[in-house]
C-alpha positions in Angstrom: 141.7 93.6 61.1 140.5 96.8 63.5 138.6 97.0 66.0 137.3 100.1 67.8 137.1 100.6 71.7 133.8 102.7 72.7 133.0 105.0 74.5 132.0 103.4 77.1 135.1 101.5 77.0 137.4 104.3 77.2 135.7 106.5 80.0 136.2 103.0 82.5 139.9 103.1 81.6 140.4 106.8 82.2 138.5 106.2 85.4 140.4 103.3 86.6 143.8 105.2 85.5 142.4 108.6 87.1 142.8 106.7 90.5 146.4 106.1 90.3 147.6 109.1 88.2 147.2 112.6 88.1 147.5 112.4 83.5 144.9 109.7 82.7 144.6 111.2 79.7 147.9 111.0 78.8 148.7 107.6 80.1 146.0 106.2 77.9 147.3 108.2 75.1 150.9 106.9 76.0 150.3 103.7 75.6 147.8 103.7 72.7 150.3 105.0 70.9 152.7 102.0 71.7 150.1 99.7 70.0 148.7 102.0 67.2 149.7 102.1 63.7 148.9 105.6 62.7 151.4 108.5 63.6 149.2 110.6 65.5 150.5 113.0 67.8 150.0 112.6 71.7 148.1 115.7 71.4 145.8 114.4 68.9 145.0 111.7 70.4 144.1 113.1 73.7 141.8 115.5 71.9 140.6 112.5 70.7 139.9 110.7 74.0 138.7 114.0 75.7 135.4 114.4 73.6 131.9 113.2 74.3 132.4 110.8 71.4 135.2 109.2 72.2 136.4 106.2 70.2 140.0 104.5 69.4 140.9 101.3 67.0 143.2 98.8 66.8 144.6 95.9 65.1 142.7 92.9 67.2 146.3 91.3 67.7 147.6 94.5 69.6 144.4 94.2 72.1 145.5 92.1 74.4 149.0 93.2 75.3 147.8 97.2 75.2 145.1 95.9 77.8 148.0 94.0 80.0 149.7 97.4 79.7 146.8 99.4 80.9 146.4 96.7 84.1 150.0 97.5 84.5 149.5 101.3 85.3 146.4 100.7 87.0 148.7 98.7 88.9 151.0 101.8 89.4 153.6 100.6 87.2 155.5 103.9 85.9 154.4 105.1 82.6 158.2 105.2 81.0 158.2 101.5 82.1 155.3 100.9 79.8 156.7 102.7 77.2 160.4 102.1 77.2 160.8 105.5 76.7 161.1 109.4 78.6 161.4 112.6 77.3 164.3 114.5 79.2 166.0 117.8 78.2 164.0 117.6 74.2 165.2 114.5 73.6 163.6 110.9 73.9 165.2 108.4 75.8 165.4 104.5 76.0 164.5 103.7 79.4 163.5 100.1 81.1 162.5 98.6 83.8 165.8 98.8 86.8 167.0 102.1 85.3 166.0 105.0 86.9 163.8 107.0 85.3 164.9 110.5 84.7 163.2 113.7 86.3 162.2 117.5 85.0 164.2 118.4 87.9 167.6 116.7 86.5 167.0 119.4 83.7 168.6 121.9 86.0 172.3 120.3 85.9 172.1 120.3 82.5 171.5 124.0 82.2 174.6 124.1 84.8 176.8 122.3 82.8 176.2 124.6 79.5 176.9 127.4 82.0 179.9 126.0 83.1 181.5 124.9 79.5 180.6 129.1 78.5 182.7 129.8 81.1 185.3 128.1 80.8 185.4 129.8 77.3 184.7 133.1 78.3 187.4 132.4 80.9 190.3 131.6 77.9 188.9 135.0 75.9 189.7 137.2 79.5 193.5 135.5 79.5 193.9 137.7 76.4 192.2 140.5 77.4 194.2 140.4 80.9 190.6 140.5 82.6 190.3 138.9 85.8 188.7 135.9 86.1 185.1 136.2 86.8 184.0 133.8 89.4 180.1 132.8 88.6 179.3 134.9 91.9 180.7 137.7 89.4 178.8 136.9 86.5 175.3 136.5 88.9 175.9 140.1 90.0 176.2 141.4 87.1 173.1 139.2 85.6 170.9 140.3 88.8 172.0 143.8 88.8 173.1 143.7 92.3 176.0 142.3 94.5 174.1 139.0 96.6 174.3 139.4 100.0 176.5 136.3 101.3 176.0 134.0 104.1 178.4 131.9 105.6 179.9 131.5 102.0 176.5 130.3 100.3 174.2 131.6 98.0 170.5 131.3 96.7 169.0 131.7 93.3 166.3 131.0 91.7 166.3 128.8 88.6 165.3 131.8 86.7 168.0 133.4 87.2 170.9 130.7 86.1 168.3 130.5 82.7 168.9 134.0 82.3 172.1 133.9 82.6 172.7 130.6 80.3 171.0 132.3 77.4 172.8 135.8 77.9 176.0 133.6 77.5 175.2 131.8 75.2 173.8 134.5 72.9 177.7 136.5 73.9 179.1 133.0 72.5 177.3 133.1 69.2 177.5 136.8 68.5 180.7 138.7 70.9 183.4 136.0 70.9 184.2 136.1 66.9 184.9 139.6 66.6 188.5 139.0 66.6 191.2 136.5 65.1 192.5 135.2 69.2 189.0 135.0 70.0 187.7 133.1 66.5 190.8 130.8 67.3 189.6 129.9 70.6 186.0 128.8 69.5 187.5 127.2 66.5 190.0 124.8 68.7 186.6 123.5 70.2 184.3 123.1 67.0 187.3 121.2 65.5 188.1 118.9 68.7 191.6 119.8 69.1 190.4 121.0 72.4 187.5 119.8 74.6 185.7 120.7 77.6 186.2 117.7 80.0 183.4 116.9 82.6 182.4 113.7 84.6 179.2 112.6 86.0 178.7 110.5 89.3 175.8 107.9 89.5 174.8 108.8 85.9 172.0 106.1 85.5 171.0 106.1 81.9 173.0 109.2 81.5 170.1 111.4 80.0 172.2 114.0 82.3 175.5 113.9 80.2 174.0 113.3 76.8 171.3 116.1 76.5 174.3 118.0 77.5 176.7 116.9 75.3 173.9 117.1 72.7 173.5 120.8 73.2 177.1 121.5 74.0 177.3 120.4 69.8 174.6 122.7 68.6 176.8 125.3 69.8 179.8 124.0 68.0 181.8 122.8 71.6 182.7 119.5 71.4 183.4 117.7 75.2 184.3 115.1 76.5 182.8 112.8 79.4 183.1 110.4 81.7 179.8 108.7 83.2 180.3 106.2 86.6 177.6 104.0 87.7 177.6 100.6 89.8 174.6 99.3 87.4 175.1 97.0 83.9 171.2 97.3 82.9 171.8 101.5 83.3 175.1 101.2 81.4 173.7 99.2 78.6 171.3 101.6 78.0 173.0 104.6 78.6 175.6 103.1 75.8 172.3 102.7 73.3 170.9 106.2 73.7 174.2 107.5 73.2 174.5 105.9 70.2 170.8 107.3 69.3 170.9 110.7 70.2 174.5 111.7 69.7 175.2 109.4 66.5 178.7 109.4 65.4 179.7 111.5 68.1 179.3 109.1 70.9 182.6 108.5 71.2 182.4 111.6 73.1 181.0 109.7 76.4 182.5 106.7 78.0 180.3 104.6 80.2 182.3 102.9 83.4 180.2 100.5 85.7 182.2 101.9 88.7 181.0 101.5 92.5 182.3 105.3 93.8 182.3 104.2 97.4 184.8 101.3 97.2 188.5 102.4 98.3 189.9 101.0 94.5 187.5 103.5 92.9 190.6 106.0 93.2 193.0 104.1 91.5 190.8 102.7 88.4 190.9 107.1 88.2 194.4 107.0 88.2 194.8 104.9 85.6 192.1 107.3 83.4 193.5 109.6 80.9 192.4 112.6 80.6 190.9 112.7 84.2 191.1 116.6 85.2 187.5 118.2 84.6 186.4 121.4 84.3 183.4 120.2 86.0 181.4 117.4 87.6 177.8 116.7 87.8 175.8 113.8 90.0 172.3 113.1 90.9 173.5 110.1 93.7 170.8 108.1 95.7 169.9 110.6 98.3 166.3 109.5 99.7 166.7 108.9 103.3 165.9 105.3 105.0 163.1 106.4 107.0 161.5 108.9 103.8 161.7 105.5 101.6 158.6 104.4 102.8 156.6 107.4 102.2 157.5 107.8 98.4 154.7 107.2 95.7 154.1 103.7 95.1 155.1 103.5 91.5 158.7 104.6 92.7 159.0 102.9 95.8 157.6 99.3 94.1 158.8 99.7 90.7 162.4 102.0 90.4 165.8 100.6 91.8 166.2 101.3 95.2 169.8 101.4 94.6 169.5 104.6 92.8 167.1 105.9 95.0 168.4 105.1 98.5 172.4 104.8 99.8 172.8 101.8 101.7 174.6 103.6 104.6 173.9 107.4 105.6 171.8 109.5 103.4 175.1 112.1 102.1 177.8 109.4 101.9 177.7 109.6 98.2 177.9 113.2 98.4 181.5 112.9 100.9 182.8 110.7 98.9 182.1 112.8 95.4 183.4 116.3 96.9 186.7 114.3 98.4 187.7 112.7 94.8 186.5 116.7 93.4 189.9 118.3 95.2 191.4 115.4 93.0 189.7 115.4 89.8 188.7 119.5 89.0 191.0 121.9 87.3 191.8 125.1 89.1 188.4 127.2 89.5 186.4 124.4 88.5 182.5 123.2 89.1 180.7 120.1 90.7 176.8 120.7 90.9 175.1 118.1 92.5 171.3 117.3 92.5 169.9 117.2 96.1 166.5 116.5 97.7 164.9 119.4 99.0 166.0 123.0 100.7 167.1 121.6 104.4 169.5 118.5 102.2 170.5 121.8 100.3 171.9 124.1 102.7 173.3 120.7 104.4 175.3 119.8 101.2 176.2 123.6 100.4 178.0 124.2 104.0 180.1 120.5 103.3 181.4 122.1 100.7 181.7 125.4 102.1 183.7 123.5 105.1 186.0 122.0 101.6 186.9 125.2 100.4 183.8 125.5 97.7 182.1 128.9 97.0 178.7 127.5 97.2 175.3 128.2 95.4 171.8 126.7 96.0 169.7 126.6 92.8 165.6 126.7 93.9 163.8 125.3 91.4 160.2 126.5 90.0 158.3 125.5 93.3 160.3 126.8 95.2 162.6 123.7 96.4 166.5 124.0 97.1 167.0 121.1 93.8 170.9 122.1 92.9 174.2 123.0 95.1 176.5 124.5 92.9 180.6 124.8 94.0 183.6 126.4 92.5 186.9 125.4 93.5 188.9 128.2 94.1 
């Protein structure tokens, strides 16, 4: 048996939810959809809430618990939480309450870690060409037009500009690299498996990082393979269950380690790893400062794990720690791109690992904010 909510009805939720979000609409869509039968499409039904007439159903069993969820986001529970879901790089993800929820701004080190696996393809192709290795400063240039002005070693880009770049490499991946039988042979060792590209990821939560990446690494016939570290069981578990949903029979390709990175043992569970040189490493580590913790939005600060949001001792000991084990763990020329705060963390991250012997690049997002420090081992 259905029932409808009015009008009426619906313009009190939307008010009460327009108090604690900025996407009433979509909230109430969000979780409408949890509870509703028919397939609509968020769209649709937000068109359908945004009328003068404005009227849902649903099956009189679902009412109560849709109505406990709707107190739950008044009560500034995080949407995703509600849902048990988040769209991140295409793809939905499982997510659920102690997992940190992923964020647009993650996006960004996936788009570095296609550039990177490109290449380190485009890379094997110049070995027999006898071209020079290109360093991504190189490739940048070229991209831009223009040699970038360096200071003290670092960079700046927009994010723009490493999207460009992505897309003109991949589009030389799918259409330049085949012309010939060494170069065919190259791309063909990857498609196949019998060669990989190797990456790890530090603090890799429910890994929406490292699968969206391996996902799209696929559609472009590389296969990889990937390590993901993180201290938490409930992130693990469902990092394990999306891989499982979004890369099929191919996650195999991941392995999922519940590893604390700052204990002094962390080295030698590594050592005992096969396969444990990367072409590149990726982390989004806790990196909210003590004293900022307090003024983050309620829904993060009463709802996400601290422990993914906040290092127990100084705000960049994750980031030491990760750029010490990199001299260990990257090949020769290799990447680590790490997600940072905001432009002053940036340039703060970007001279460490100038000081390590990194070429470094900051990555400024779409308003503007230093998001991604990129390095390249030399």
């Amino acid at each position: 048996m259905k029932i409808n909510l009015s009008s009426n009805l619906i313009n009190i939720i939307l008010s009460r939810l327009s108090k604690v979000s900025n996407t009433p609409f979509l909230d109430l869509a969000l979780i409408y959809k949890k509870y509703s039968k028919d397939s609509l499409q968020t769209a649709v039904i937000i068109a359908n809430i945004s009328g003068n007439s404005k009227r849902l159903s649903m099956d009189i069993f679902k009412i109560l618990p849709f109505f406990i969820d709707i107190i739950k986001r008044i009560n500034y529970w995080p949407i995703a939480y509600i849902t048990k879901s988040k769209y991140f790089y295409e793809y939905e993800f499982k997510i659920k309450k102690g997992v940190l929820i992923p964020r647009p701004e993650s996006e960004i080190l996936v788009d570095a870690g296609i550039l990177f696996s490109i290449i380190k393809i485009k890379r094997e192709i110049q070995k027999f060409e006898k071209i020079k290795n290109l360093t991504l400063y190189d490739l940048i240039s070229k991209q831009i037009g223009y040699d970038m002005k360096m200071e003290y070693g670092i960079l700046s880009i927009g994010y723009d500009i490493l999207l460009n770049l992505k897309e003109k490499l991949i589009e030389e991946l799918k259409d330049g690299i085949l012309c010939e039988e060494y170069k065919y042979e190259i791309q063909n060792r990857y498609k196949n498996g019998s060669d990989k590209i190797q990456f790890c990821e530090f603090c890799s939560g429910s890994a929406a990082i490292s699968i969206s990446l391996i996902r799209q690494l696929l559609d472009f016939n590389l296969k990889s393979n990937c390590f993901c570290f993180d201290i938490s069981r409930k992130a693990n578990l469902i990092a394990k269950k999306n891989a499982k949903i979004i890369l099929g029979k191919e996650d195999s390709s991941i392995n999922i380690i519940k590893s604390n990175i700052l204990k002094e043992n962390f080295l030698l569970k590594l050592s005992n790893m096969q396969n444990r040189i990367f072409d590149f490493i990726l982390a989004n580590p806790p990196y909210i400062d003590k004293k900022d913790f307090a003024n983050l939005p309620l829904e993060v600060k009463n709802h996400e794990p601290k422990i993914a949001l906040v290092p127990k001792e100084r705000q960049n000991i994750f980031y030491e720690k990760i750029i010490n084990y990199s001299s260990l763990l990257l090949k020769e020329n290799g990447f680590i791109a790490f997600e940072v705060s905001d432009t002053k963390h940036a340039d703060s991250i970007a001279k460490k690992l100038y000081e390590k012997g990194y070429w470094a690049l900051i990555v400024y997002d779409f308003q503007n904010i230093g998001r991604v420090v990129i390095g390249q081992k030399g």
